[in-house]
C-alpha positions in Angstrom: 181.7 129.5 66.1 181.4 132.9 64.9 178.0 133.4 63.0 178.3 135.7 59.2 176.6 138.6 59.1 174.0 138.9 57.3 172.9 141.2 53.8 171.7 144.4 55.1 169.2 146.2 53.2 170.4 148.7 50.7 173.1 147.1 50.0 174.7 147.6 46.6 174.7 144.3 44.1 179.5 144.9 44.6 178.5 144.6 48.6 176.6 141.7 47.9 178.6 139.9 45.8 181.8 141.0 48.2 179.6 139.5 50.9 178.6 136.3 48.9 182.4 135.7 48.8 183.2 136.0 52.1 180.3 134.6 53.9 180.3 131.6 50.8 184.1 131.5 49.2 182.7 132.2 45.9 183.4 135.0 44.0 180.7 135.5 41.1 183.0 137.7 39.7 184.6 135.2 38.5 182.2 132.7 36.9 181.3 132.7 33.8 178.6 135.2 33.3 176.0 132.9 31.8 176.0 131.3 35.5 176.2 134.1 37.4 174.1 136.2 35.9 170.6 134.2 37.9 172.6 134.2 41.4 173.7 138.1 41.1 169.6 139.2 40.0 168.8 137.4 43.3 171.4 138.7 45.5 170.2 141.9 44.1 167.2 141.5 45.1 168.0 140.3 48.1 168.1 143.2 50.5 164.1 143.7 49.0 162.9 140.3 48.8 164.0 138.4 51.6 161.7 138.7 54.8 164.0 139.1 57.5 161.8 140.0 59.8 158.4 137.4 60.0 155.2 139.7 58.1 153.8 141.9 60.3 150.2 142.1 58.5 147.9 139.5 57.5 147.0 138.8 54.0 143.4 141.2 53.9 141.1 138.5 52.0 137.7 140.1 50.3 134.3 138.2 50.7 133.1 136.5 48.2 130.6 138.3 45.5 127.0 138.3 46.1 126.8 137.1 42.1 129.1 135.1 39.9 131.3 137.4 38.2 133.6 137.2 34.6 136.7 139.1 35.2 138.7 140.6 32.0 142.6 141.3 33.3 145.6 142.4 31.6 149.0 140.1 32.3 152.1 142.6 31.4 155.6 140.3 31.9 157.3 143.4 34.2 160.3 144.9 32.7 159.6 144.2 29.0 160.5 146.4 26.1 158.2 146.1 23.8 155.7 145.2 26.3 155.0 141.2 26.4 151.4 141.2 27.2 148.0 139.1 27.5 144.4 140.1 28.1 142.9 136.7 29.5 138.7 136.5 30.6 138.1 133.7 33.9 135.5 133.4 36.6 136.4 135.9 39.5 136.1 132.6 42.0 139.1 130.8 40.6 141.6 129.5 43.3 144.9 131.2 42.5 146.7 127.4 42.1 143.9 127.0 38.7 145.1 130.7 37.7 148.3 130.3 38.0 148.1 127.2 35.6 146.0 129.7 33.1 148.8 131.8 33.7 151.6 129.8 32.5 149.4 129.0 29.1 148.3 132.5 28.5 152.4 133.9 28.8 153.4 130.6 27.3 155.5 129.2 29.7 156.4 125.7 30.7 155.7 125.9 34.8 159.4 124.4 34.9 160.3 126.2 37.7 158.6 128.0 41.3 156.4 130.4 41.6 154.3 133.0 44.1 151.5 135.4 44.3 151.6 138.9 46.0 149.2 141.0 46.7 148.9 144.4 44.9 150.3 146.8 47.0 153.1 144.5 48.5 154.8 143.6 45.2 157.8 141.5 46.6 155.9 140.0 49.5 157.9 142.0 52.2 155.0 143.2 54.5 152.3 140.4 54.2 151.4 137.1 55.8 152.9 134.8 52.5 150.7 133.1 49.9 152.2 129.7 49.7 152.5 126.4 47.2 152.2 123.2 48.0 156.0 122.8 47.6 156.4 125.9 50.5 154.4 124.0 52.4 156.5 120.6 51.8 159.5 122.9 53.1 157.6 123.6 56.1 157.0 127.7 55.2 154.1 129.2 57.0 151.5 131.3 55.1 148.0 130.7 53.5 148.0 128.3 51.0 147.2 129.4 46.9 144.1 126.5 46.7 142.4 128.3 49.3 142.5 131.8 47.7 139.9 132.8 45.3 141.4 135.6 42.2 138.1 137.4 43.8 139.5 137.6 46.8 142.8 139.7 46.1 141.3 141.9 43.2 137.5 143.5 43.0 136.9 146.1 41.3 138.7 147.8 38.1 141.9 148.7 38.8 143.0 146.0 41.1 146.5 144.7 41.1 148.1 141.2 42.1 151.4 140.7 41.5 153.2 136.7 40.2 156.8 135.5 40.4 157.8 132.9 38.2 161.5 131.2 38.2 163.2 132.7 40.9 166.7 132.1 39.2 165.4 134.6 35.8 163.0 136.4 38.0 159.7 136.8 35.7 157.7 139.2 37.5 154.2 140.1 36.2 151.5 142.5 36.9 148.2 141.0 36.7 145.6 144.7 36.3 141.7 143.8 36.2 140.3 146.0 33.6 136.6 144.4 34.1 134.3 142.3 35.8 130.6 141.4 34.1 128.0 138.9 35.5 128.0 135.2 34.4 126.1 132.5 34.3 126.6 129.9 37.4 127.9 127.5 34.6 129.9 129.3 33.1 133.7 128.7 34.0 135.5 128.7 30.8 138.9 130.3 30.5 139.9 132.4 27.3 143.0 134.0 25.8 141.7 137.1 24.6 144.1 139.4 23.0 148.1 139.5 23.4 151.5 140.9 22.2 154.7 139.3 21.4 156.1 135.8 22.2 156.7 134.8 25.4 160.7 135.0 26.1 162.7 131.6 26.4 162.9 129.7 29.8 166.6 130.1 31.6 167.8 132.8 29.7 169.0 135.2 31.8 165.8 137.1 33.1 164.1 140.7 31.4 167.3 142.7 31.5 169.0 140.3 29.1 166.2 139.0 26.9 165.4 142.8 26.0 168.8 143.4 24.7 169.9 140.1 23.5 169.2 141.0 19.8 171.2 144.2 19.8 173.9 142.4 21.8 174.9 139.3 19.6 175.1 142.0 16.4 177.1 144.5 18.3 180.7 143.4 18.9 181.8 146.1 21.1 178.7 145.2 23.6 180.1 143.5 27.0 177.6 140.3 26.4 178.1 140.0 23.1 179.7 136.1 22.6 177.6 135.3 25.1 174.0 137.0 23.5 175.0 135.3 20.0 175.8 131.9 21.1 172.5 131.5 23.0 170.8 133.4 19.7 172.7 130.7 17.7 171.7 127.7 20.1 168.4 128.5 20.4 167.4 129.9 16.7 166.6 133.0 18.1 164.5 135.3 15.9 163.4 139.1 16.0 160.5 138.1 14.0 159.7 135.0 16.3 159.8 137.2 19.7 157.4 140.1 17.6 154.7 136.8 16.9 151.5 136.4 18.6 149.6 133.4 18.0 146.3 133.7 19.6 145.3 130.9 18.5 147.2 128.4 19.9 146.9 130.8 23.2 143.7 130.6 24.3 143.6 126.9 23.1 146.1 126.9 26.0 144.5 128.9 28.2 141.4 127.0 27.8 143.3 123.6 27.9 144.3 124.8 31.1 141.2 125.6 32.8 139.2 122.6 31.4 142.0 120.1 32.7 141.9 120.4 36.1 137.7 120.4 35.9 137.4 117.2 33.5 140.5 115.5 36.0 138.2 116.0 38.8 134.9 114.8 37.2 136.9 111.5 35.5 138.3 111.1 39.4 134.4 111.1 40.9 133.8 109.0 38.5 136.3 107.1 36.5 133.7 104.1 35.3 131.8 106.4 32.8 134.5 107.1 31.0 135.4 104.5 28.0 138.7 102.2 28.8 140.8 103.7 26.4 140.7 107.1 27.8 141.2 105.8 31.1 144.2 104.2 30.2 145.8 107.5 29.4 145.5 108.4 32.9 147.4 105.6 33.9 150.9 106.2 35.8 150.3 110.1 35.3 151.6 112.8 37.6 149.1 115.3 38.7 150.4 117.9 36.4 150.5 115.6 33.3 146.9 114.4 33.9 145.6 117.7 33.6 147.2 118.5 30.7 145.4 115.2 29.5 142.2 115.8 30.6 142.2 119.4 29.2 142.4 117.5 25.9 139.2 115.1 27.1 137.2 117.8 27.9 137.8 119.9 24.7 136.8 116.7 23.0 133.3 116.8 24.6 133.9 113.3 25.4 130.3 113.8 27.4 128.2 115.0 25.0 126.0 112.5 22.8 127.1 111.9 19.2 124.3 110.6 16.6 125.3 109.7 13.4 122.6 110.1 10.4 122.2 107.0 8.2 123.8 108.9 4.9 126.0 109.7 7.2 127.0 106.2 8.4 126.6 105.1 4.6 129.4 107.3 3.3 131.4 106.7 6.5 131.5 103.1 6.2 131.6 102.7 2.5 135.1 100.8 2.6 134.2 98.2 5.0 130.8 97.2 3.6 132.1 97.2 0.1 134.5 94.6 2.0 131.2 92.5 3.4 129.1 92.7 0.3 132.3 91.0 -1.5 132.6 88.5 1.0 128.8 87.8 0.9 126.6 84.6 2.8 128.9 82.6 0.8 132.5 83.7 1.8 135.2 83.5 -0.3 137.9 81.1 -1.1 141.3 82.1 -0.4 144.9 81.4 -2.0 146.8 78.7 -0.6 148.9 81.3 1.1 146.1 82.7 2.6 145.3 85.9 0.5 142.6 87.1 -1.3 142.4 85.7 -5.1 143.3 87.8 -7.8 139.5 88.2 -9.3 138.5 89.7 -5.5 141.9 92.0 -5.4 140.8 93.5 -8.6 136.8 93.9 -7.9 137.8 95.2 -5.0 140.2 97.6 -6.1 138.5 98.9 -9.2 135.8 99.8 -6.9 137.6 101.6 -3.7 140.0 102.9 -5.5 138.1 104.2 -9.4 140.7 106.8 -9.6 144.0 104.2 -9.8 145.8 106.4 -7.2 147.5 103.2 -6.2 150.2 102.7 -8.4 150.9 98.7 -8.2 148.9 96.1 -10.4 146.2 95.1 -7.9 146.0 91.9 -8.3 148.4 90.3 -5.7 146.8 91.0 -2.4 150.5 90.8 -0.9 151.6 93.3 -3.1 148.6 95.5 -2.8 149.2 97.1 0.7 146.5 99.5 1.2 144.1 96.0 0.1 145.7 93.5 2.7 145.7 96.2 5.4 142.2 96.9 4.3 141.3 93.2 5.0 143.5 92.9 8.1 141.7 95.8 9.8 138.4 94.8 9.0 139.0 91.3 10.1 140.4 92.8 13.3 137.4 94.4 14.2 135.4 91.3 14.4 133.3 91.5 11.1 135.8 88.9 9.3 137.3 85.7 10.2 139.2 83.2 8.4 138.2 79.4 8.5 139.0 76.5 6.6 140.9 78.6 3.6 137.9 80.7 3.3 137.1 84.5 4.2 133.6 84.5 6.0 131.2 87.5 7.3 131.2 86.7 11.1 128.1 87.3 12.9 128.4 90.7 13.2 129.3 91.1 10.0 126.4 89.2 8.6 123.9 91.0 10.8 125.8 95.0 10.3 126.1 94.5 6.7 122.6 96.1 5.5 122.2 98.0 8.6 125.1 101.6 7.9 124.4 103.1 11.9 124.9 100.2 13.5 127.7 99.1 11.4 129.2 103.2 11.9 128.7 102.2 15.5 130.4 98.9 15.8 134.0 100.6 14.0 133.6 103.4 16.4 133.4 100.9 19.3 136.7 99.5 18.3 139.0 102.1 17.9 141.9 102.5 18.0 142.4 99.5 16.8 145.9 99.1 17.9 146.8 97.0 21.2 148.5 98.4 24.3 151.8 97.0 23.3 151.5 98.6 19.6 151.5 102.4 20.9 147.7 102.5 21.3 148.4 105.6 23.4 148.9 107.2 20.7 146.0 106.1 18.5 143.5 107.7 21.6 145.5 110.7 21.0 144.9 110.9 17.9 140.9 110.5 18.1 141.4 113.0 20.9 143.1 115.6 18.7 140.9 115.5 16.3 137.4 114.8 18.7 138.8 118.5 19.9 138.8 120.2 16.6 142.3 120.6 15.8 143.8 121.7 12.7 146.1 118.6 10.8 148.9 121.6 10.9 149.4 120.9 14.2 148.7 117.3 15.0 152.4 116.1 14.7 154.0 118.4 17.3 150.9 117.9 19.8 150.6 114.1 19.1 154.7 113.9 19.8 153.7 116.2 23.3 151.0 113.3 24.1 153.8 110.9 23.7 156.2 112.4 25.9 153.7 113.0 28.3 152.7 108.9 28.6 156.6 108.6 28.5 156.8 107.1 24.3 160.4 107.1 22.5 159.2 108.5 19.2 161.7 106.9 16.3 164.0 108.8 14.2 161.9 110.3 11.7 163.7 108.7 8.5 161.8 105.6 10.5 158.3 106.8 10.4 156.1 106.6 8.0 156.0 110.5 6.1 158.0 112.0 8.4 155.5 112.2 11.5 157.0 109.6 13.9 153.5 109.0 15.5 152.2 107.6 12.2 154.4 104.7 12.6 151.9 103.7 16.2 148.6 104.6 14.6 148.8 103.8 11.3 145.8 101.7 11.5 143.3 104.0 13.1 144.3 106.6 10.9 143.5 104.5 8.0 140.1 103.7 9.2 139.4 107.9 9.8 141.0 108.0 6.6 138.3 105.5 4.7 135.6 107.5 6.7 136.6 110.8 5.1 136.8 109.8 1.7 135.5 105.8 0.9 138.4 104.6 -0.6 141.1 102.5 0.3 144.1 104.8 -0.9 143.5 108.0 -2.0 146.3 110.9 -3.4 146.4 113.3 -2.3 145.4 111.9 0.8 141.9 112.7 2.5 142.4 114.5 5.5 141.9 113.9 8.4 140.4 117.0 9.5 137.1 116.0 7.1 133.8 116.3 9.3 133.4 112.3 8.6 137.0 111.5 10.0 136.1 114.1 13.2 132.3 112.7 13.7 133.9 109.1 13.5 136.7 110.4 15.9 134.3 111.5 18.5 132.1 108.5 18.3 135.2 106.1 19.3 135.8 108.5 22.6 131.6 109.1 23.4 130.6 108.4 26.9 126.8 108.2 25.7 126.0 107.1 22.3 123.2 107.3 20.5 120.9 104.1 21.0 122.7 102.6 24.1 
């Protein structure tokens, strides 16, 4: 059997696409251009990329520093016009499998397809021994592997290139410069997004070329990709002003997110124990890649620091469920024959967590007082109330917390969330994590729905959740308890929010490894 010839180099994209159809029997010249467009920037690339011959040098690896360095580099997405860029600040001894996950958050990609390192002076890997991932190794490629390669190693000093392919299909290729390196502290191995310029461009759409005409494309009718550029502007809601946006922000969140994960997944693997159960279960059924993005959210949430909480503190914190207790009393209370509170209670209770009459019902009927029966429902969930014999009695811990606000602060904060597994308590512990991590309430919906995804949650339609955020409708409860801690009232409009330091302090409390007086 005759064997096809293979590319040469040099080759012209019309020879390689005349040899793709005789070596293949398809012609990309005629598929629709949206499909071919990936397969004909490889093939051009071919005649360059492709090691046809095995690497001839081996990859030249520099000696670690005497000192621990901070390098400063600048991360320019080749090709773009305007330039996409990112000035990002690590620790020089990074492994290039952690950089190229600070990578992906600095540009703002999703890591949804391959990727490879090359060193500075051999851009498309045609000359050296072949930096490879775990899934080149899987496909039994030779090379040195990423996690053995310190950033330090490839670039020292000023100047110093490295080169990173992402997506082989769209063929992102960036230039990584290092503009600086400073000394650091031994500790200090944060990550940071530092400065940056333009949104990062869609995945699968078509590679630099495209992307940086796309705009002028779908508004010019007489340009060859016209239909094509304004049905994916159409599809994807395609903005100028959106690709011109920069939100550093949220970028070096990311980048830091990025870092921290992989360095709190490997201290909650040494030692999973010190960690409280309801962060463990997060980490439950996890990939790899989904528990760091996790744990980047634990260690943000300086789940290991101590949190104390002062008693005025505590006093304002807990001043709905102790207004509950001192109701209730040594005596208890006697309940309707239905089992609610009596309309005396309702109102007492009422007039006091709620002076302002926000609520807009009569609140009198427990049943028809919601933010009341919750209230109740909570509170007796928690272990402070119990029913018994038609009456509503302090239980122990109740009796014993009711005059003490710390210890009372501590025993809420010991049981949250207060939802079970089965009632999305996944998505209470995010919550307590997004805000332990001091994020903004703007963006708790769309990270809380990421969380969800992440532990594999169908979110409901949104008409079904309550205001719009489907989350709310699995933590409801724990919200309303970081709710009553930011404000001291059982309903309050507007509502408090959640971002208050109470609701944050509380928030980080429920997720502390050490707490104060254990």
């Amino acid at each position: 059997m005759a064997t096809q010839p293979q590319p040469k180099p040099g080759m012209s994209p019309e020879d390689l696409m005349q040899w793709f159809a005789d070596s293949f029997g398809v012609d990309l010249r005629d598929m629709p251009p949206q499909e071919a467009v990936g397969m004909l920037m490889d093939l051009g690339r071919l005649s360059q990329v492709m090691p046809w011959e095995e690497p001839r040098e081996p990859l030249e690896l520099a000696p670690p520093p005497a000192q621990s360095l901070r390098y400063t580099l600048k991360v320019t997405l080749d090709g773009s016009k305007p330039p996409i860029w990112r000035r990002i600040t690590v620790p020089s001894e990074v492994t290039l499998d952690q950089f190229h996950h600070v990578l992906q958050a600095a540009m703002g990609w999703t890591n949804s397809h391959l990727h490879q390192f090359t060193p500075g002076h051999d851009r498309l890997g045609q000359r050296t021994e072949k930096i490879v991932t775990p899934f080149d190794v899987s496909e039994g490629d030779a090379g040195r592997e990423e996690s053995t390669i310190r950033l330090d190693a490839l670039v020292t000093k000023p100047g110093d290139k490295l080169h990173y392919w992402y997506d082989f299909g769209d063929s992102w290729h960036h230039t990584v410069l290092l503009e600086k390196t400073e000394p650091r502290a031994a500790d200090d191995d944060r990550a940071a997004c530092l400065a940056g310029r333009r949104a990062c461009p869609p995945e699968d759409i078509g590679g630099i070329h495209f992307y940086s005409t796309i705009f002028d494309s779908a508004e010019d009718p007489d340009a060859p990709e016209y239909e094509w550029a304004r049905e994916i502007v159409a599809n994807l809601r395609l903005t100028r002003e959106e690709a011109a946006a920069f939100d550093l922000e949220a970028h070096d969140l990311a980048v830091r997110r990025a870092m921290a994960g992989g360095r709190a997944l490997r201290r909650m693997i040494g030692d999973p124990g010190a960690y409280p159960v309801a962060i463990r279960e997060l980490f439950s059924g996890l990939g790899h890649e989904a528990a760091e993005y996790v744990a980047g959210y634990v260690d943000a949430a300086r789940v290991e620091d101590p949190v104390r909480v002062e008693p005025d503190e505590a006093r304002e914190a807990t001043a709905v469920v102790r207004a509950f207790l001192d109701h209730v009393g040594d005596g208890g209370l006697e309940m309707t024959a239905a089992g609610y509170l009596k309309p005396a209670s309702v109102s007492a209770l009422m007039a006091e967590l709620d002076p302002d009459r926000a609520w807009i019902g009569s609140a009198t009927v427990e049943r028809h007082t919601g933010p009341l029966l919750n209230a109740r429902e909570i509170i007796t969930g928690m272990g402070l109330l119990r029913k018994t014999r038609g009456r509503l009695v302090l239980t122990k811990a109740g009796a014993r917390l009711r005059k003490d606000p710390v210890g009372l602060w501590w025993h809420i904060a010991r049981r949250l969330p207060v939802e079970r597994p089965d009632e999305g308590r996944d998505a209470a512990v995010f919550l307590l994590l997004h805000l332990a991590a001091g994020r903004d309430e703007g963006s708790m919906g769309d990270e809380l729905e990421m969380f969800m995804a992440v532990r594999g949650w169908h979110l409901p339609d949104e008409g079904l959740a309550r205001w719009g955020d489907p989350w709310r409708s699995f933590a409801r409860r724990t919200e309303e308890v970081l709710r009553w801690a930011a404000s001291g009232r059982v309903y309050d409009f507007p509502v408090a929010p959640l971002g208050s330091p109470a609701s944050r302090q509380l928030a980080r409390g429920a997720l502390a490894v050490t707490r104060d007086g254990d």
